[in-house]
C-alpha positions as CSV (number, residue, x, y, z in Angstrom):
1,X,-46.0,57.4,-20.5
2,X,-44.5,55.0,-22.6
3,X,-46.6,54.1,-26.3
4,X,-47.8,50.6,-27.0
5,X,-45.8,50.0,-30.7
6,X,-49.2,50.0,-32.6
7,X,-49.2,53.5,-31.1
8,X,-46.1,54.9,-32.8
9,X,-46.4,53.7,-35.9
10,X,-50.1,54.7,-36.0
11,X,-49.2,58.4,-34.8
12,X,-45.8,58.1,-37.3
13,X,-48.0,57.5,-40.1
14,X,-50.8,59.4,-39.2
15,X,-48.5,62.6,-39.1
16,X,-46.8,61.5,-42.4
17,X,-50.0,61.6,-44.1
18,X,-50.7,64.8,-42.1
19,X,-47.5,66.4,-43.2
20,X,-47.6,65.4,-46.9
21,X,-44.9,62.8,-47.0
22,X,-47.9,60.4,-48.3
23,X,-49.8,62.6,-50.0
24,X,-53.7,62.1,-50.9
25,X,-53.8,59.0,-53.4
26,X,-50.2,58.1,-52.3
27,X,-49.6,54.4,-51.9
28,X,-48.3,53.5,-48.5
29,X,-45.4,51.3,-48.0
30,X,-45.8,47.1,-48.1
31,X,-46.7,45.6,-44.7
32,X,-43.2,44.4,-44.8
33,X,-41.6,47.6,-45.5
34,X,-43.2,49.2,-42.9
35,X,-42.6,46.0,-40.4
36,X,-38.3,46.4,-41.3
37,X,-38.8,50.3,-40.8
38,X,-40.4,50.3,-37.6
39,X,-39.1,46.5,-36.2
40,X,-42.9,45.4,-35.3
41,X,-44.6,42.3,-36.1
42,X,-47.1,42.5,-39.5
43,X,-49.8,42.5,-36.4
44,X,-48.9,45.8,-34.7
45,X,-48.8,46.8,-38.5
46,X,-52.2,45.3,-38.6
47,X,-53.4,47.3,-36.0
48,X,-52.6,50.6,-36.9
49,X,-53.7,50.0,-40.3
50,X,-57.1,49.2,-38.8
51,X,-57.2,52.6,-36.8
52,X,-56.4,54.8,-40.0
53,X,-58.6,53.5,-42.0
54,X,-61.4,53.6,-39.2
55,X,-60.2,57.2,-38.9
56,X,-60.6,57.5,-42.4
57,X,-57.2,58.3,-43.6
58,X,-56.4,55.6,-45.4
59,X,-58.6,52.7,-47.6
60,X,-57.8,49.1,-48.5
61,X,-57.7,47.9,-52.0
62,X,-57.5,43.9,-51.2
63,X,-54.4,42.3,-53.3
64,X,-53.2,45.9,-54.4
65,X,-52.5,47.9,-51.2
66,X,-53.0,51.1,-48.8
67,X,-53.7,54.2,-49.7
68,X,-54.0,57.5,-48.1
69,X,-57.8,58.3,-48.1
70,X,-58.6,61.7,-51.2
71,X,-59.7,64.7,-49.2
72,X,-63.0,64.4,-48.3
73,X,-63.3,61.0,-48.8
74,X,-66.5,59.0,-47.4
């Protein structure tokens, strides 16, 4: 069954956080870095960014980025 694209990218980055590529305390890419990568709008970026941080694997510093959630994290 074919994957809304809020879908893959969440899953993509979900499993790159999983997998080490962006470690704990890693900065994730720009909104438009991840926009080019994947060729989404900045609102299916939006929407996966709201799922991993409601999952708890990534938190929002407003102005200054994304960043994968420390182990443990609250």
């Amino acid at each position: 069954m074919p994957k809304y694209p809020y879908e893959v990218v969440t899953d993509t980055i979900r499993q790159r956080i999983q997998d080490g590529t962006y470690p704990p305390g890693s900065k994730l890419p720009s909104r438009a870095e991840l926009c080019a990568e994947f060729g989404v709008s900045d609102i299916v970026i939006g929407s996966a960014m709201r799922i991993l941080k409601a999952e708890r694997l990534t938190e929002t510093l407003p102005g200054v980025g994304v960043y994968v959630a420390e182990a443990g994290a609250p």
